[in-house]
C-alpha positions as CSV (number, residue, x, y, z in Angstrom):
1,X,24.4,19.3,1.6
2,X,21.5,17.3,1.4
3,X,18.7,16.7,3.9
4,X,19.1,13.0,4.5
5,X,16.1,10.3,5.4
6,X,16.3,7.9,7.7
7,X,16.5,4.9,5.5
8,X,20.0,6.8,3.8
9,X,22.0,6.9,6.5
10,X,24.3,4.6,4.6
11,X,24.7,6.9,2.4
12,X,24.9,10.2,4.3
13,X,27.8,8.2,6.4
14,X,30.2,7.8,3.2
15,X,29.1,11.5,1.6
16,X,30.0,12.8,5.2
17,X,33.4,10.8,5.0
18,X,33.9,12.4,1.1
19,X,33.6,15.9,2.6
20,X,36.3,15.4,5.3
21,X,38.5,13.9,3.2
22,X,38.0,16.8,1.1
23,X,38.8,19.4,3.6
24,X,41.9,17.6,3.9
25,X,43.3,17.5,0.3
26,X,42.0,21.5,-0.1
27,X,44.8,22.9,2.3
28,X,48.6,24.0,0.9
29,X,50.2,21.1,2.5
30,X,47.6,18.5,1.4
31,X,47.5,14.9,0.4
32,X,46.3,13.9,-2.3
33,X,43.5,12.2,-1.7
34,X,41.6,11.9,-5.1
35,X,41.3,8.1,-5.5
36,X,40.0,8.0,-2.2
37,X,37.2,10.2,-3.3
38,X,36.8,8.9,-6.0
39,X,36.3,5.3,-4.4
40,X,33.9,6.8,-1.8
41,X,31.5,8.4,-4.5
42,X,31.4,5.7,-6.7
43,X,30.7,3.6,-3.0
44,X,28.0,6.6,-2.5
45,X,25.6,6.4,-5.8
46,X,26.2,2.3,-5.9
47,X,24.5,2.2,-2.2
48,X,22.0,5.2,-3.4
49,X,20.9,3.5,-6.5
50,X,20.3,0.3,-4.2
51,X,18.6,1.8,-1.8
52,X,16.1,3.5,-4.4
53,X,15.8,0.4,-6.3
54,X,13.6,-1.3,-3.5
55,X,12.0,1.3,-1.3
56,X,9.1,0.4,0.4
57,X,5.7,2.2,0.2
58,X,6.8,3.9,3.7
59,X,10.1,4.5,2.2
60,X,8.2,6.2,-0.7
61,X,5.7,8.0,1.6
62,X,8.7,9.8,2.9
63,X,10.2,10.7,-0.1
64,X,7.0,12.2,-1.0
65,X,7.0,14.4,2.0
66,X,10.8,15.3,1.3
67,X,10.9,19.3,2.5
68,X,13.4,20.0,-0.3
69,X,10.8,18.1,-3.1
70,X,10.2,20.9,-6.0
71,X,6.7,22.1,-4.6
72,X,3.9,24.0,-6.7
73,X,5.6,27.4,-7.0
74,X,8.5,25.5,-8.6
75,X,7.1,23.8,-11.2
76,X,4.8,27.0,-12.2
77,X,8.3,29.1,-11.9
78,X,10.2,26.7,-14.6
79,X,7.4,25.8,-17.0
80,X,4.7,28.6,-17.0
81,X,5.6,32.0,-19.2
82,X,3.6,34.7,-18.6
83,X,1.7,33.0,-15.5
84,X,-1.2,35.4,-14.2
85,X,-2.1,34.3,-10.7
86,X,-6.2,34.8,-10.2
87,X,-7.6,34.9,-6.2
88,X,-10.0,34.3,-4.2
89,X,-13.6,32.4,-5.2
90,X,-15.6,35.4,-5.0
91,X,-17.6,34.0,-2.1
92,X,-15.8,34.5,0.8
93,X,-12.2,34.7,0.6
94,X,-8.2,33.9,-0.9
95,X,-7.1,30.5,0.1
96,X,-3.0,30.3,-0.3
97,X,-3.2,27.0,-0.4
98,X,-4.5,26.4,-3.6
99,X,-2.2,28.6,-6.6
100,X,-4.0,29.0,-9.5
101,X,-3.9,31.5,-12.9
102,X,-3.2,31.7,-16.3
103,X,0.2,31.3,-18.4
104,X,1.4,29.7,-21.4
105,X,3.4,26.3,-21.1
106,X,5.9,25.9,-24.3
107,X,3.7,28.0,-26.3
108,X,0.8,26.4,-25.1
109,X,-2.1,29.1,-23.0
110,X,-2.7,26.6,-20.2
111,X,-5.3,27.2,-16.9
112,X,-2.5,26.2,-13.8
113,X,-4.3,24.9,-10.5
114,X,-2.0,23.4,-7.9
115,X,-1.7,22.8,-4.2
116,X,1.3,24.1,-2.5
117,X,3.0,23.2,0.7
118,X,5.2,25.9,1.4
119,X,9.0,24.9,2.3
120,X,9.6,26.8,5.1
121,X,7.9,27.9,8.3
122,X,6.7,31.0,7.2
123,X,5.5,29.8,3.8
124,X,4.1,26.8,5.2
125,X,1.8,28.5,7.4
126,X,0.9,31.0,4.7
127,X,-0.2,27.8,2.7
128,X,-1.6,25.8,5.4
129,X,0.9,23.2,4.3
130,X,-1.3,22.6,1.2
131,X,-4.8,21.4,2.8
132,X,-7.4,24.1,1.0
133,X,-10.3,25.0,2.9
134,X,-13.7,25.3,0.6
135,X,-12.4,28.4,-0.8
136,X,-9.4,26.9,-2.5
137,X,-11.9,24.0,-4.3
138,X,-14.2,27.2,-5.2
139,X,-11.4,28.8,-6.7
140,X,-10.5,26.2,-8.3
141,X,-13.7,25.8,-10.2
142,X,-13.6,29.4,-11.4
143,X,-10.6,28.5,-13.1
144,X,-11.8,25.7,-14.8
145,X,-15.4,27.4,-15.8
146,X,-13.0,30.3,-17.0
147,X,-10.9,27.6,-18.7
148,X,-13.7,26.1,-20.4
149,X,-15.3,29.2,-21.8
150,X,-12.1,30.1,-23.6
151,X,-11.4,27.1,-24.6
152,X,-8.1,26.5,-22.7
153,X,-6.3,23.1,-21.5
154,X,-6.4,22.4,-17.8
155,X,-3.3,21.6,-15.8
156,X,-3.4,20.9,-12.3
157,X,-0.4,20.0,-9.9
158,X,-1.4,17.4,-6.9
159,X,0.3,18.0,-3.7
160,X,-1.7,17.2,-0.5
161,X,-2.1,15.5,2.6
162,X,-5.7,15.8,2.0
163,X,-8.2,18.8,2.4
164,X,-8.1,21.3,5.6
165,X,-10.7,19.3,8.3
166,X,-11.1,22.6,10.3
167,X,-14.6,23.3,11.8
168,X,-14.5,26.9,9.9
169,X,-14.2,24.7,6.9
170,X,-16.7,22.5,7.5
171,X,-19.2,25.0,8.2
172,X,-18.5,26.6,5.2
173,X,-19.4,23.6,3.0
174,X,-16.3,21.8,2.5
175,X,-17.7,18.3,1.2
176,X,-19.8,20.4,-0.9
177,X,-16.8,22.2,-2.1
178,X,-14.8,19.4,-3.3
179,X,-17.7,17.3,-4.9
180,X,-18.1,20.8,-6.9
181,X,-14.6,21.1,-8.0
182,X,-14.8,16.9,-8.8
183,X,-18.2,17.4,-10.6
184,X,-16.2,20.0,-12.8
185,X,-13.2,18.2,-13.4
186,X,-15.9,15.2,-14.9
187,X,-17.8,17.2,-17.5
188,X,-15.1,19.7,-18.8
189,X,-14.7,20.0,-22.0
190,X,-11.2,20.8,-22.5
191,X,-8.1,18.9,-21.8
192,X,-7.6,18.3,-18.0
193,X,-4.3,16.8,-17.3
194,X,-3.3,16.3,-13.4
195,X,-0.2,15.2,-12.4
196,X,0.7,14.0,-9.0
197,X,4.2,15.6,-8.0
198,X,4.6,14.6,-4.2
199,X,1.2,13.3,-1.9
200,X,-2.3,13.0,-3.0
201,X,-4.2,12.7,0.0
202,X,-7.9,11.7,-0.4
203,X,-10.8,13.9,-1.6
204,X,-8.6,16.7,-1.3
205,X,-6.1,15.4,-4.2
206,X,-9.1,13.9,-6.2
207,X,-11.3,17.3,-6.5
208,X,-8.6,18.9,-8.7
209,X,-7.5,15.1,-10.1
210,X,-10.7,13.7,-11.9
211,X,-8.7,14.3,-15.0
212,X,-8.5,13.0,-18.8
213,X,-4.5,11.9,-18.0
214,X,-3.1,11.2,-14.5
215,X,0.1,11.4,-14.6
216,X,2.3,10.5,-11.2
217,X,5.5,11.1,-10.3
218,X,7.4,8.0,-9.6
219,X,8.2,8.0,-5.8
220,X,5.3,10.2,-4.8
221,X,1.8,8.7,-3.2
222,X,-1.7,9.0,-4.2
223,X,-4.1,7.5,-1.2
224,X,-8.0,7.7,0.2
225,X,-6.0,8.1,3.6
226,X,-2.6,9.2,5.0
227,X,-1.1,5.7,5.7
228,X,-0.8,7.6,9.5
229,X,-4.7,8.2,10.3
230,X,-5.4,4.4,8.4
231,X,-3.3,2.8,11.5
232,X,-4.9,4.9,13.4
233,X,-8.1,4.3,12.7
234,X,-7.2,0.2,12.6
235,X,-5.2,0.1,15.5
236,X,-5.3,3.1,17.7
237,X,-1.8,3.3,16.8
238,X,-0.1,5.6,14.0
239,X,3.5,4.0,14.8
240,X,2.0,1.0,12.5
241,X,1.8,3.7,9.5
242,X,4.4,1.5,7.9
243,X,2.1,-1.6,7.7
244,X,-1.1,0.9,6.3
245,X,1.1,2.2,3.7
246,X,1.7,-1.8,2.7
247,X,-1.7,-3.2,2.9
248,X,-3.1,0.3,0.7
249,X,-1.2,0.4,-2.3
250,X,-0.3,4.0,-2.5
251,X,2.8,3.9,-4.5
252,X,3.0,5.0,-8.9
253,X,3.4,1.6,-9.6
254,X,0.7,-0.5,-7.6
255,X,-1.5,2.3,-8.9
256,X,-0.3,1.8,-12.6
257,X,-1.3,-1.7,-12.0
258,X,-4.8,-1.1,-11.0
259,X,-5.4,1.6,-13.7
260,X,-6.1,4.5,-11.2
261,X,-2.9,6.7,-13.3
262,X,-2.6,6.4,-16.7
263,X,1.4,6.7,-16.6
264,X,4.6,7.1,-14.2
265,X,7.1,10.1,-14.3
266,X,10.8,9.0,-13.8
267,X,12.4,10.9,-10.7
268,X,16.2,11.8,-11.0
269,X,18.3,9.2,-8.9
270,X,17.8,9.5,-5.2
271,X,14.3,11.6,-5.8
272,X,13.0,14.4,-7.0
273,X,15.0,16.6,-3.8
274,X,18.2,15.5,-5.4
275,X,17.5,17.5,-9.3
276,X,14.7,19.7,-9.1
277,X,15.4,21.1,-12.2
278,X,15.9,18.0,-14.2
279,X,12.4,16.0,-12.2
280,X,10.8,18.7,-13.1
281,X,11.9,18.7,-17.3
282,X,11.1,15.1,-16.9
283,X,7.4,15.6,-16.1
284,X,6.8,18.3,-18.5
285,X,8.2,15.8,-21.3
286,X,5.3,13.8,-20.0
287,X,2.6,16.7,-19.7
288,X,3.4,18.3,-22.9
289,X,2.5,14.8,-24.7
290,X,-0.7,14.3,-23.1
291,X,-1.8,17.8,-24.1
292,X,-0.8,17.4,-27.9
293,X,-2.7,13.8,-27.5
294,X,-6.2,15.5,-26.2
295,X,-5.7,18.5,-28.3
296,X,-6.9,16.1,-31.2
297,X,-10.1,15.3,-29.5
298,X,-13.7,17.7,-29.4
299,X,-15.4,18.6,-25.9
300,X,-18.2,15.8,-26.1
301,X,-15.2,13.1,-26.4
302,X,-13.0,14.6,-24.1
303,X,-16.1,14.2,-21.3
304,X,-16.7,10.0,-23.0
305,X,-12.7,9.7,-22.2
306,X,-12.8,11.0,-18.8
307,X,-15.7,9.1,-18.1
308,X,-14.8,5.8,-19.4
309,X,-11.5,6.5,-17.6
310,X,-12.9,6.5,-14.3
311,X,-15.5,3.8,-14.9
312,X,-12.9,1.2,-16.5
313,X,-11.0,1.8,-12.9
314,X,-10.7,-2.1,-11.0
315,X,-12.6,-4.0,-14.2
316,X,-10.1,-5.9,-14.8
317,X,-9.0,-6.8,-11.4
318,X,-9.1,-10.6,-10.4
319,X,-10.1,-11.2,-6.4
């Protein structure tokens, strides 16, 4: 049974009318009933695939934040072989929220840095639901120095609301910590290849996403605010989130547009919640050819790409 959203209601109400009619051609003295079902599911995916053919950015937004949405721990669990996980940043302490270690993806020894929520209570705790304090940006650029030195790829897996704005934190240098971890994204010189699987929020997405390919995955976000805190900050009212996510273009496909990702991920029908298995092939497709693609180029014009990358970001916009 899946956990519906709001906006599928339509949907939930004819899978919910598919079960019962279920129960009722299962017993000994059943109907048959398998036309009906048939009817109703075809009824089900036609409304589904309408539905996801026109969400809105808020509609998006909470698809992003979908608590069944493969996480971190999922993607590392399918793709990486051999994943060694490496802790703390060797200043102060382990931050959960930020996973990060050493594998091989299809053959391939990769550096894995990624931000994970947690999908229960427990877990979620455990990770802070995915905002790092400075110790999981410092860990984060062990990694990549470590990375670097052996001449490894970088692959790093987005999934924040945006970084931990604790006083602890901030007294521990959080700014500092993410510029760090941005600085090193910028002048590695390896392949660094992010890929946005659910929310970027802010600095604390772009201090592990400063990367050669951006990759996003097509209903997830990627935004200098949460479109909650934007409304309010403008309004003194977060109920006009909807109209923030609007006005900021946070979806894949407004950012396509304006150059800030270099390419969507397809999502399974109905979001990545509905096939975790299969969204998560479908981005390593995507992953795996951006690696072969930088593997062909040395460190000095790996750093020019990422560079030029970021620089050529809103040229071409007409105001």
């Amino acid at each position: 049974m899946h956990n519906y959203l709001d906006f599928e209601k339509p949907v939930a109400d004819l899978d919910s009318q598919i079960i019962e009619l279920k129960k009722i051609g299962s017993g000994e003295d059943s109907l048959d009933v398998s036309e009906d079902i048939q009817r109703l599911e075809k009824r089900s995916s036609d409304a589904l695939v309408d539905l996801y053919r026109k969400l809105t950015p808020w509609q998006k937004t909470q698809v992003a934040r979908h608590p069944d949405r493969p996480h971190c721990v999922d993607y590392i669990s399918r793709l990486i072989t051999d994943f060694t996980p490496l802790a703390g940043d060797r200043y102060f302490a382990e931050d959960f929220a930020v996973i990060a270690g050493f594998g091989r993806f299809r053959g391939r020894s990769v550096a894995v840095i990624g931000q994970e929520k947690g999908s229960d209570t427990q877990t979620r705790l455990k990770h802070n639901f995915g905002m790092a304090r400075p110790e999981g940006y410092r860990k984060a650029v062990r990694i990549m120095d470590m990375a670097e030195r052996f001449g490894i790829p970088v692959l790093t897996l987005v999934d924040t609301a945006g970084a931990y704005p604790g006083i602890g934190a901030e007294e521990r240098g959080q700014a500092e910590a993410i510029a760090r971890s941005t600085e090193t994204c910028l002048k590695l010189e390896v392949p660094l290849v992010s890929l946005v699987i659910g929310e970027g929020g802010s600095g604390g997405a772009i201090a592990i996403a400063a990367a050669n390919r951006v990759l996003m995955l097509e209903h997830a976000i990627y935004s200098v605010i949460s479109p909650e805190a934007g409304a309010s900050i403008l309004w003194r009212d977060a109920a006009r989130a909807k109209d923030v996510a609007q006005a900021m273009k946070i979806t894949a496909q407004d950012l396509k547009g304006f150059g800030v990702i270099d390419e969507i991920v397809p999502e399974p029908l109905g979001g990545a919640h509905r096939d975790k298995d299969a969204a998560i092939d479908m981005a390593a497709e995507r992953v795996e050819a951006a690696l072969t693609e930088l593997s062909q180029l040395d460190g000095a014009a790996l750093r020019r790409d990422r560079r030029e990358k970021f620089l050529a970001i809103g040229r071409d916009l007409k105001v």
